[in-house]
C-alpha positions as CSV (number, residue, x, y, z in Angstrom):
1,X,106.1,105.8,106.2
2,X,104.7,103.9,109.0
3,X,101.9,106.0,109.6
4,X,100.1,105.4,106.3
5,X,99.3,101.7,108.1
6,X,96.6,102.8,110.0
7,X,95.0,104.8,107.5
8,X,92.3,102.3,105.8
9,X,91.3,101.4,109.5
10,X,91.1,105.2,110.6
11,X,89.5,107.0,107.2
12,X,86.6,104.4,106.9
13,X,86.0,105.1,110.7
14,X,86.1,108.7,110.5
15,X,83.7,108.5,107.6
16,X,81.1,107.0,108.7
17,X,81.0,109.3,112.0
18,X,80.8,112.2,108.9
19,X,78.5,110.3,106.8
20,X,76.2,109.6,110.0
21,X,76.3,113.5,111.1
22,X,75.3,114.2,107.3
23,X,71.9,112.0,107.4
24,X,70.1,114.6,106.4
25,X,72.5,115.7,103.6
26,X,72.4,112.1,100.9
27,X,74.2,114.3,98.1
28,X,77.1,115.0,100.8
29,X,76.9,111.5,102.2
30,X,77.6,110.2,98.8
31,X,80.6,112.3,98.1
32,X,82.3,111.6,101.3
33,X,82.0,107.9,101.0
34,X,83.3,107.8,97.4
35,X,86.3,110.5,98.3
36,X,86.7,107.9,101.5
37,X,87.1,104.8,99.5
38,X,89.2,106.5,96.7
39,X,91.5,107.6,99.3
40,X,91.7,103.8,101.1
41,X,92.4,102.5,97.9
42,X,95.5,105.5,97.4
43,X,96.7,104.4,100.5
44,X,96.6,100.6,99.9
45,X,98.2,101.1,96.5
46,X,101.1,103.0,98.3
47,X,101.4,100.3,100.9
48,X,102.2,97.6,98.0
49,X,104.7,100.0,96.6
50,X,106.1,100.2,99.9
51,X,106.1,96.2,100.4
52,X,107.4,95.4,97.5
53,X,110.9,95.0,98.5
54,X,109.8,92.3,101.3
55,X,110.2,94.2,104.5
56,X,106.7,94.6,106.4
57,X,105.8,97.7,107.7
58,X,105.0,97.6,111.5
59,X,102.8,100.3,113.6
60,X,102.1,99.3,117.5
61,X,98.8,101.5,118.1
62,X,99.5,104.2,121.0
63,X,102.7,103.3,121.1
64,X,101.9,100.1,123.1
65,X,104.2,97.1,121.7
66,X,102.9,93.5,121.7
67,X,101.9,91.3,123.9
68,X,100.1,94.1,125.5
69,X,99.2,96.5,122.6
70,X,97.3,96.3,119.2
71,X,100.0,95.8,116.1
72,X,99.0,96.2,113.0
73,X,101.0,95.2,110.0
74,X,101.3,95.4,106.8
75,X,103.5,93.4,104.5
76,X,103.2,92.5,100.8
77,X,100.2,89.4,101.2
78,X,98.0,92.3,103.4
79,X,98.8,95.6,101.3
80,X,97.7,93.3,98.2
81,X,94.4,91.9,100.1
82,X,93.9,96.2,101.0
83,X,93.8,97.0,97.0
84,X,91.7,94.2,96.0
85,X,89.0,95.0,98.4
86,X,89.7,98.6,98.7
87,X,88.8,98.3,94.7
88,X,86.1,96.2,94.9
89,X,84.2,98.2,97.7
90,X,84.7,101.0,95.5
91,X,83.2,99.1,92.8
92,X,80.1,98.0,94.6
93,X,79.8,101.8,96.3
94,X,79.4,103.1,92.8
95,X,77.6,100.5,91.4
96,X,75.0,101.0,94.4
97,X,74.7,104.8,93.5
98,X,74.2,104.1,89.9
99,X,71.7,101.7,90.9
100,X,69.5,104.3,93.6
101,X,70.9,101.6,96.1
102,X,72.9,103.8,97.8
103,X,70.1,106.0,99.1
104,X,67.8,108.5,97.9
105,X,64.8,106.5,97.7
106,X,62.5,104.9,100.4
107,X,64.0,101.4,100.2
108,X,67.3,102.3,101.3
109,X,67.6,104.9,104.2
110,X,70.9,107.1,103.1
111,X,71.4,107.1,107.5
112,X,71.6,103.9,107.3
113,X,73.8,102.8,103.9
114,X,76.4,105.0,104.1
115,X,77.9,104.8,107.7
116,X,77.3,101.0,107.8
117,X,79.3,100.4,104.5
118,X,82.4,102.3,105.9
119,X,82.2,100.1,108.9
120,X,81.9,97.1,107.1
121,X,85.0,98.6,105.2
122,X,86.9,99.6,108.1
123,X,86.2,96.2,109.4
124,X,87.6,94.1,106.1
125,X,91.3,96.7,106.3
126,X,91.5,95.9,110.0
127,X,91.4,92.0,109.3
128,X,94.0,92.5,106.9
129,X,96.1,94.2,108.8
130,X,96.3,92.9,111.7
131,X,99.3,91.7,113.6
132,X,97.7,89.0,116.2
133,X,94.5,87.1,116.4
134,X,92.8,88.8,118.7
135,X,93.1,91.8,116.3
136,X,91.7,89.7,113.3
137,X,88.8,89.0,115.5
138,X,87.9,92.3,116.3
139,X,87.9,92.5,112.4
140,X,85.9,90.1,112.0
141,X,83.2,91.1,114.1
142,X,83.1,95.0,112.9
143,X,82.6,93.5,109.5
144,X,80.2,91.0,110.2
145,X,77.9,94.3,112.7
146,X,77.8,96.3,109.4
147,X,77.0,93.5,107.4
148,X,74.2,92.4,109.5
149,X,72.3,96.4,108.8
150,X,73.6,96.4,105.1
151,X,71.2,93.0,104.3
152,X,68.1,93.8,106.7
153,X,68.1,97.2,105.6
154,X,64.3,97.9,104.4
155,X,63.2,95.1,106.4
156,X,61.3,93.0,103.7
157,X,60.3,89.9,104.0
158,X,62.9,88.3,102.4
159,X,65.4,90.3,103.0
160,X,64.8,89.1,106.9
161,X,64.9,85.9,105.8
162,X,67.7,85.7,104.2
163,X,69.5,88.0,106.7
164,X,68.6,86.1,109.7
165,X,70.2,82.8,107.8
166,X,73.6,85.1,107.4
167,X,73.6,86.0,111.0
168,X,73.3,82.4,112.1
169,X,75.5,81.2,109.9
170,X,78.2,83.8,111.0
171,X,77.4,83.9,114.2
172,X,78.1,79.9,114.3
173,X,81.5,80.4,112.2
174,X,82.7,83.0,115.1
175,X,81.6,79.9,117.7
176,X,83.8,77.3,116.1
177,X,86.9,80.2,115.2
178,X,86.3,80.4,119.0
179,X,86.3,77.1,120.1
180,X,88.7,75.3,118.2
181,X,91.1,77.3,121.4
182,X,89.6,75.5,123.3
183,X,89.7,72.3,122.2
184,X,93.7,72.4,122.5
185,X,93.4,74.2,125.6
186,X,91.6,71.3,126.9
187,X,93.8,68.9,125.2
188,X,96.8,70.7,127.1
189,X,95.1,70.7,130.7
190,X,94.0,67.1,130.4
191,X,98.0,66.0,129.2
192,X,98.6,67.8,132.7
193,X,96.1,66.0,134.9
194,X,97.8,62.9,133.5
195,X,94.6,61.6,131.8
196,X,95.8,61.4,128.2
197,X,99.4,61.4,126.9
198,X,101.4,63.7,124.5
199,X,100.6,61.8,121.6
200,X,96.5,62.3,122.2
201,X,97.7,65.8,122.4
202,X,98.6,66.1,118.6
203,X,96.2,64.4,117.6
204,X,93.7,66.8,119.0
205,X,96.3,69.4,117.4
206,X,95.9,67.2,114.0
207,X,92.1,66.9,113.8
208,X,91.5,71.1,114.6
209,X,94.6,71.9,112.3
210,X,93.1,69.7,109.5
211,X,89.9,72.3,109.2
212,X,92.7,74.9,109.4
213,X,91.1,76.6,112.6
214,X,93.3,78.6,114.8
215,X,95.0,76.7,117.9
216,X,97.2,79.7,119.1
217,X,95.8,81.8,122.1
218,X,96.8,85.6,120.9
219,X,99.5,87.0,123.3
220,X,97.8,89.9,123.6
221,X,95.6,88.0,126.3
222,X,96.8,87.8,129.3
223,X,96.9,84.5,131.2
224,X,95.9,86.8,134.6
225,X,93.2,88.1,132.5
226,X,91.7,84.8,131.2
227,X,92.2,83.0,134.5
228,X,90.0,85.8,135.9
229,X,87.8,85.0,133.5
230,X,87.3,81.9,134.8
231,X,86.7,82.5,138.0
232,X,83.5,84.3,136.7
233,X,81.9,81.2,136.0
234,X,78.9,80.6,138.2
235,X,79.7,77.3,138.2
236,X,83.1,77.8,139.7
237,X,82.6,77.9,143.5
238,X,85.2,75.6,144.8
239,X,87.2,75.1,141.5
240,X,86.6,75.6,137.6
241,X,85.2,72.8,135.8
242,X,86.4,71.5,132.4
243,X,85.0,68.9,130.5
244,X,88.2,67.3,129.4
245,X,89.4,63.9,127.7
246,X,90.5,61.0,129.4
247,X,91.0,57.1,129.5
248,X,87.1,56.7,130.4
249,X,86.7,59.3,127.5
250,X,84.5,62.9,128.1
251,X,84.4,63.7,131.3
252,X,83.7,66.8,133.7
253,X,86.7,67.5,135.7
254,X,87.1,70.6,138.7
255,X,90.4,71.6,139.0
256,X,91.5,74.0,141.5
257,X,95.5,74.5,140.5
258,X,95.4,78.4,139.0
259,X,99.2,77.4,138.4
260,X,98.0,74.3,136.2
261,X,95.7,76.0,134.7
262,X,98.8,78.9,133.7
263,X,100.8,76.3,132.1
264,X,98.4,74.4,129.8
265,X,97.4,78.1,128.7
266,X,101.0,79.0,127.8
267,X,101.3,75.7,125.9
268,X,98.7,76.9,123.3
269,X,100.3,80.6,123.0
């Protein structure tokens, strides 16, 4: 029954694509998002049925295992997350129809609504289901897209106010999820380089792990592919440069060592 894991990812997808393509049609829209939801939320509540005995059910996308493919799983923490919010977006859907949110009227474009609330959907399943960071990111950022159309929709005043103040703070959350990484990558090159010792390791380690911010580099990135990356920097022409701790504290450093740089990036995996 594997193949029922990628189903609240997929359906949400594929309805909004249907829901888009139907603009013009705000009866039909309405329909397929409420026959879209009911059916995420079927598939959810089979998933818990399925988990309840413990064992998580594993799907690697296009048949592409981990570190190189996209996993999703689903065990009995994420198939309960996938009711709860497969419920409550169903909820809210109907609520908004009740309400003439949903479309229908001039203050809410039914192009618009319909499509970007499956996204947002297909954006909280994917989160919850996925198998590796990387993954959850992704997630993270489809839900945050749709969410971004669903406030500024209109375009009042307030509603751009408001929605710009969402954006930044999101967009500033994503920053620090982002560079927390690097913080103990840095940590990890700078141990290397000999300019601070295993104990100022963990405590970089203690202080990002306190604020429960991530620390692991997903395997599903390459250390060819982020070394690349590097070399991409403007800044690098005769070596990468780092601004790394040491016993004169903050300092920019150049290093030049790719296999260096390999090995502080496998300590954070």
């Amino acid at each position: 029954m594997t193949w029922l894991v990628p189903l609240p990812v997929i359906m949400p997808l594929l309805g909004a694509a249907l829901t888009l393509l139907l603009r013009r049609h705000p009866n039909v829209q309405r329909t397929v998002s409420l026959l879209v939801l009911t059916a995420t939320l079927a598939v959810a509540v089979a998933l818990l049925a399925l988990t309840a005995t413990g064992d998580p059910l594993v799907v690697d996308v296009g048949g592409w295992a981990a570190p190189m493919g996209i996993v999703l799983v689903a065990d009995r923490l994420a198939a309960l997350m996938l009711v709860v919010s497969a419920a409550v977006t169903l909820c809210v859907l109907v609520y908004s129809i009740g309400q003439g949110m949903a479309g229908g009227d001039d203050a809410t474009p039914v192009a618009v609504y319909h499509p970007a609330y499956l996204i947002l959907t297909a954006g909280v399943t994917n989160a919850f289901l996925a198998g590796d960071l990387f993954n959850l990111y992704v997630g993270f950022e489809i839900l945050l897209a749709a969410s971004y159309v669903l406030i500024t929709i209109n375009a009042t005043r307030s509603r751009i106010r408001d929605g710009t103040t969402y954006v930044v703070v999101s967009l500033l959350s994503s920053l620090i999820f982002l560079t927390a990484i690097g913080l103990i990558y840095a940590a990890e090159l700078a141990k290397r380089l000999g300019r601070i010792d295993a104990a100022r390791v963990a405590e970089h380690r203690h202080v990002v792990g306190s604020y429960d911010l991530p620390m692991i580099v997903p395997w599903s990135i390459g250390t060819d592919e982020v070394l690349d990356l590097f070399r991409r920097d403007k800044k690098a022409v005769t070596g990468i440069t780092f601004v790394l701790d040491g016993p004169r504290g903050i300092e920019p450093v150049v290093v030049e060592d790719r296999a260096l740089l390999a090995a502080a990036l496998e300590a954070t995996r």
